[in-house]
N, C-alpha and C positions, 0 to 999 in steps of 0.2 A: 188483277189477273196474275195468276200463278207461274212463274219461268218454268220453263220447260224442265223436267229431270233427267238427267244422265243415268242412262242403264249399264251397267256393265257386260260385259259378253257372256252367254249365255253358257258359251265352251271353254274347255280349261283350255286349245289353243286360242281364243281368242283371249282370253285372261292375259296369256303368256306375252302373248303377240303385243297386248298392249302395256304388258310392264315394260316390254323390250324395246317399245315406242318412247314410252315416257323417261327409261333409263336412256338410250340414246340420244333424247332430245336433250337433258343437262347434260352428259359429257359433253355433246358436240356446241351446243350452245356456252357452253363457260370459255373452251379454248377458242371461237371465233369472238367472241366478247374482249376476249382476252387481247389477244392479236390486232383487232381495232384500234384500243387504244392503245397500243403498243407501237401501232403504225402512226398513230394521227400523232404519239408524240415525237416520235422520231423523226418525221417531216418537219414538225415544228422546229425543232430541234436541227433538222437542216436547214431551216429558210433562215431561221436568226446566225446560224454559223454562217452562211454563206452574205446575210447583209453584214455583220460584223465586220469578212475580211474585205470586202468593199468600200467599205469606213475605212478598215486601216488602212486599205491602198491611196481613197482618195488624199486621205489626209497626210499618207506620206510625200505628200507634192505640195505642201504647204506649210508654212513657215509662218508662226506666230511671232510677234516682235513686244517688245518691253512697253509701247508706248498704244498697243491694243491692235494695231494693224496688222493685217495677213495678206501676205505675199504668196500668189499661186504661182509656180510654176508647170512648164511644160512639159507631160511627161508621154510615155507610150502607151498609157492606159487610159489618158482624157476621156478619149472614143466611149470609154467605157462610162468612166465619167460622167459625161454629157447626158449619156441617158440615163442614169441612175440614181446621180448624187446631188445634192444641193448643198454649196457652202455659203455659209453667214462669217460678218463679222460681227459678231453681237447678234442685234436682231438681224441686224442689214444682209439681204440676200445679195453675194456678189457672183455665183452662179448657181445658175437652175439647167434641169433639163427639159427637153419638150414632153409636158405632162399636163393632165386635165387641170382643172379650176380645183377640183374637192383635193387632189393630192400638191396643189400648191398650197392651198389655205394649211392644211394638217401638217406639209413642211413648213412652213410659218409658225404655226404655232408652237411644236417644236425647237426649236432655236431660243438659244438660252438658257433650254429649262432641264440641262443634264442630259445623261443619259438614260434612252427610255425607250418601248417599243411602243407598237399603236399600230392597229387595222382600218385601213380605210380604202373603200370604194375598191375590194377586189384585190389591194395590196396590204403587204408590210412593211411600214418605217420603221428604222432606225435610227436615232439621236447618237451621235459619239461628239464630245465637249471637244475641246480644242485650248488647252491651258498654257499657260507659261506664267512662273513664278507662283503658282498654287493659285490661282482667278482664272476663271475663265474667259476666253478673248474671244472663240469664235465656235460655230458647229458647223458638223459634216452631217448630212442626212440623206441617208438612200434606201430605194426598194427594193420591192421586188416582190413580182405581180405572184399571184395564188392560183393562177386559173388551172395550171397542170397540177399542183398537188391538189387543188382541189377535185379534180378531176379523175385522180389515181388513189385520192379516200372514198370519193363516189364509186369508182366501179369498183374496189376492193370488196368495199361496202357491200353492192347488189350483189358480188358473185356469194361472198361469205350468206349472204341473205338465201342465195338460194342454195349453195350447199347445205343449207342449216334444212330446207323444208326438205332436198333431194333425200339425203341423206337418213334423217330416221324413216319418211316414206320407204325406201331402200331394204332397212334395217326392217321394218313390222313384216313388209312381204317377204323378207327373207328368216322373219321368226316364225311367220304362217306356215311356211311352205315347211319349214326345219321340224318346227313341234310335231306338226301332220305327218309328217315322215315317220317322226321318234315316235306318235303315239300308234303307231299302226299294230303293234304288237298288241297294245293293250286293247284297240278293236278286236284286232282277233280274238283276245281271250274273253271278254265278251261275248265275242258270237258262241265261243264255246262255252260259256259259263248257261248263255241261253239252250243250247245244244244241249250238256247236261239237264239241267232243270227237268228237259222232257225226257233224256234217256236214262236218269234217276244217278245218282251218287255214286255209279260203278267206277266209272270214268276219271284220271286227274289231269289237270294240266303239266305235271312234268314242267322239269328246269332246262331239260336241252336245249340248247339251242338259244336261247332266251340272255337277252343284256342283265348283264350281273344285277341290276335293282329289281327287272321283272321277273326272273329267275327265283330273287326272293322272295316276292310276294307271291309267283308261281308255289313256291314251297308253304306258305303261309296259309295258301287258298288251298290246298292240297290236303295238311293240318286238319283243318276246319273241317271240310270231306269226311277226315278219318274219324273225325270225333261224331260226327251226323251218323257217319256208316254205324258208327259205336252204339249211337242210343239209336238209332234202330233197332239194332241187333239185343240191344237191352229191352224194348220194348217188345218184341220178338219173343224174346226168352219167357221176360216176364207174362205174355199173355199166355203162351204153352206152359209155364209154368201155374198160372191161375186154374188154367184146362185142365192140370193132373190133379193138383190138389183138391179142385172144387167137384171131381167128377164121384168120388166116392160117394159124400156127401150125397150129394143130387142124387143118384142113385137111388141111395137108402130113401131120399123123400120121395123117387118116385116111386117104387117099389112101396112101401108101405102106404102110399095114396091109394095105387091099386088095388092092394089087398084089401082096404076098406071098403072099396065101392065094389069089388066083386060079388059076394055076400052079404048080407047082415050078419052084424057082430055082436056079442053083449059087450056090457057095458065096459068089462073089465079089457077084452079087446080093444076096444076102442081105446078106453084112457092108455093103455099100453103104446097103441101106432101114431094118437098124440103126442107122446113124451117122444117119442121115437122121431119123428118128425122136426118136432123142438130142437133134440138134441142135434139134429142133422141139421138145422138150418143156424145155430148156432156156431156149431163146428165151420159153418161156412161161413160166417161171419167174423171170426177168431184169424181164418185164414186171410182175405181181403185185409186185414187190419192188421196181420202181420207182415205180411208178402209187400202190400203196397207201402206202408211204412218204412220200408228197407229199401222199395225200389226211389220214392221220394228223396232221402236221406242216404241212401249209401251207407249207412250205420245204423249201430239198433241202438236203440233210447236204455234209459237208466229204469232197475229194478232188478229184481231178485225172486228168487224161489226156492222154495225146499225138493232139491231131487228124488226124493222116497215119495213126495207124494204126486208129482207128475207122474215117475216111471210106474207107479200103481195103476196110477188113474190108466194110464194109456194100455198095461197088461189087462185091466178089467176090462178096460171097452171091447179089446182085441178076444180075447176070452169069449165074450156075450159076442159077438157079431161072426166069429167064425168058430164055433164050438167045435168039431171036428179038427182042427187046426193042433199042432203039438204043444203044449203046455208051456208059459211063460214063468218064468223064476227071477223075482227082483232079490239081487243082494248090496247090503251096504250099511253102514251108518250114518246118521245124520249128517246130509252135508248141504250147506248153502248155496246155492248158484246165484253168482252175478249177473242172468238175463229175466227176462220176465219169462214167465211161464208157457202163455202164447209160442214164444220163442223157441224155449224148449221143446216145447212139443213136437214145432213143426219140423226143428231137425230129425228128432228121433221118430217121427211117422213112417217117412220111408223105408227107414233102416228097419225096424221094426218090421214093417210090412214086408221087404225083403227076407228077413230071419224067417217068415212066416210060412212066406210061399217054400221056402228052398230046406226047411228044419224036416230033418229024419223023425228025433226023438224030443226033442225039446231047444226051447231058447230060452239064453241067458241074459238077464239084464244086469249089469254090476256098476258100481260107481266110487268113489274112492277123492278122497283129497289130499293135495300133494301140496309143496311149494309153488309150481306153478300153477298153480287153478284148482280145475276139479274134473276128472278124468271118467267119461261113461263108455263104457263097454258094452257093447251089444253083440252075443254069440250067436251061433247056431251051429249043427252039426250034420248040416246038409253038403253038397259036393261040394263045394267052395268056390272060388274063383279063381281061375286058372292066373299062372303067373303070367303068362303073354298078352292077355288082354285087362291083369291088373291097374296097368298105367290108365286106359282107356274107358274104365270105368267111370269116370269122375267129367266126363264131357257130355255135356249135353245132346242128348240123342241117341247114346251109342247104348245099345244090348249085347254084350255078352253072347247071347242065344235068343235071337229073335224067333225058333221055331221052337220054343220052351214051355208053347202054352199058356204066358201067362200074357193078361195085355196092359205093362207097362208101356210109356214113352218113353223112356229113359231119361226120365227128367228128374227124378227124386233124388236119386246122390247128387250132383249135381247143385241143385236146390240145398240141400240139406249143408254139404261144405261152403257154399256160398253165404248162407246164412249163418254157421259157423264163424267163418270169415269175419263178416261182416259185426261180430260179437266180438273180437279179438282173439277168437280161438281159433278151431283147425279140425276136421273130420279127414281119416287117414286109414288105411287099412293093412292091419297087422298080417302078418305071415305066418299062416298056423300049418299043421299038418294035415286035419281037418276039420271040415265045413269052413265061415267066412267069420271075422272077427274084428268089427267095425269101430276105430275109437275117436272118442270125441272130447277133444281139449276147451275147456271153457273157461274164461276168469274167475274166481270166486265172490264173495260178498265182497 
């Protein structure tokens, strides 16, 4: 059959309570341990001192002689004597006191055999020799009964016994009640951590008030909050941010879905709204795979591109999809970018598509390598943006002129410096006289 197992308490004040138990049981158990035999030796320690000068009283009333005999006399302390002591001359007993049969025999035996102690029947004996000329002639031997020191190790004993159980009993109900007090703060913030959960991440616990340890973990649990609120708000960004970039795209495939199924097409139509489709669901796949990779990683991965042939590719597409739109112009020589293309792209979309909607007469694409990187310019020479709301350009959400006509989100600059960013470089906007002139700092190869 298996013993029973010992659980430990379920709550950390019962944890507490019972180390406070277990701690108080060895302090208090060593110094009553202690103390015990402290006591039982010091009683000892009195009983033999106290039969010793009883010895030497008796036997200062007696007189050993050269020829083995002992002469008692009569002194003021007999009385005392009488009841205590037994003298021998040799073995021979020439006075006794009135004493049981067992502490006659044990003072008997005694006598002759030095000095010596011995416990018998409730008492203590003592031998003290009786010499002259270096032999021993005779003994003194006396008691003295036990019953009261035994009686004052007994009850020292029970009470130490039960201060030992009183006492850490004492001590756990007053670590119960103590911890339960202390941990009342941390209930509460509890109830309030549950409380948040349902009224969402707005909420902190705050240090007011709060004992300097909770106070810190107050700050700690707070921390945590702000970084929660954080990728919210990243995930936030990021999905408005898939919404603008992915909505173009979408578009063209719906829109050229349409047109197919409105009419019959020849052939040549068709293979056209195909590609057209392709291309659009490509573009949308290029996006998710660059957007989400940065949102993943907080950085963009290793590769490279030739900036003449991005900034091409992207004035052609833009060219063919808004023909009416004012003329794009890529200038530069050959120069390497250290991001992938993808990459590229996605910064300079918006920018572009901005130059687009806002260009009088034309936009300018430029690009240029320097010591630090490799630096692309995107002009236009439409109003510009004004210096007051130039700071405010670059925050998510915000328009310039929301009654402009056009229906961005205000999420492309934004996007576009963040992915920048997120390349080691920097999207920043220069100060011109006119239109807007957007430039974008990149690593090189």
């Amino acid at each position: 059959m298996n013993a029973p197992r010992l659980h430990r308490p379920s709550t950390l004040r019962g944890r507490l309570a019972l180390l406070a138990l277990a701690i108080a049981a060895i302090l208090i158990a060593v110094p009553i341990a202690t103390f015990n035999l402290v006591l039982h030796g010091q009683l000892g320690h009195q009983i033999e001192q106290q039969l010793r000068t009883r010895a030497t009283a008796v036997a200062s009333a007696v007189t050993a002689h050269a020829d083995g005999t002992i002469t008692v006399r009569e002194t003021p302390n007999d009385a005392v004597a009488d009841r205590t002591g037994w003298i021998y001359q040799g073995t021979t007993n020439i006075e006794r006191p009135h004493a049981t049969a067992a502490l006659q025999r044990a003072a008997d035996s005694m006598a002759g055999a030095g000095r010596r102690y011995e416990n018998v029947a409730g008492s203590r004996l003592f031998a003290l020799p009786l010499n002259h000329g270096g032999r021993q002639i005779g003994t003194v031997v006396t008691q003295v009964s036990l019953d009261s020191y035994t009686f004052t190790t007994r009850a020292v004993l029970a009470g130490s016994i039960t201060l030992a159980l009183l006492l850490p009993a004492c001590v756990y109900w007053l670590a119960r009640m103590i911890v339960g007090r202390a941990l009342r703060p941390v209930t509460a913030m509890s109830a309030s951590a549950a409380q948040h959960s349902e009224d969402g991440i707005t909420k902190r616990f705050g240090t007011h008030g709060r004992p300097a340890e909770l106070a810190e973990v107050g700050g700690h649990l707070d921390t945590l909050l702000e970084r929660q609120a954080a990728v919210l708000r990243h995930e936030k960004q990021l999905t408005a941010e898939l919404s603008h970039e992915l909505r173009t795209p979408l578009a063209r495939i719906c829109a050229e879905a349409e047109w197919l199924t409105a009419r019959p097409r020849s052939n040549a139509e068709q293979q056209a709204a195909h590609q057209a489709i392709a291309d659009a669901a490509e573009r949308m796949r290029q996006i998710c795979r660059t957007l989400l990779t940065e949102a993943r990683s907080g950085t963009v991965g290793p590769g490279r591109c030739q900036a003449r042939e991005v900034l091409e590719a992207l004035a052609q597409r833009a060219r063919s999809e808004h023909p009416d739109a004012p003329p794009i112009t890529v200038h530069g020589a050959a120069v390497t970018v250290g991001v992938p293309a993808p990459l590229l792209e996605r910064i300079l979309t918006p920018l572009l598509d901005n130059a687009r909607r806002y260009a009088t007469t034309q936009v300018t694409l430029e690009y240029t390598a320097g010591e630090n990187g490799v630096e692309i310019t995107v002009a236009d020479d439409g109003p510009g943006v004004s210096h007051v709301v130039s700071s405010q350009i670059f925050e998510p959400g915000y328009r310039a002129d929301p009654e402009d006509g056009h229906d961005g989100a205000g999420l492309g600059l934004p996007l576009a410096r963040r992915l920048a960013r997120a390349a080691d470089g920097d999207l920043t906007l220069d100060a011109t006289t006119t239109g807007a002139r957007f430039v974008i700092r990149l690593p090189a190869k």
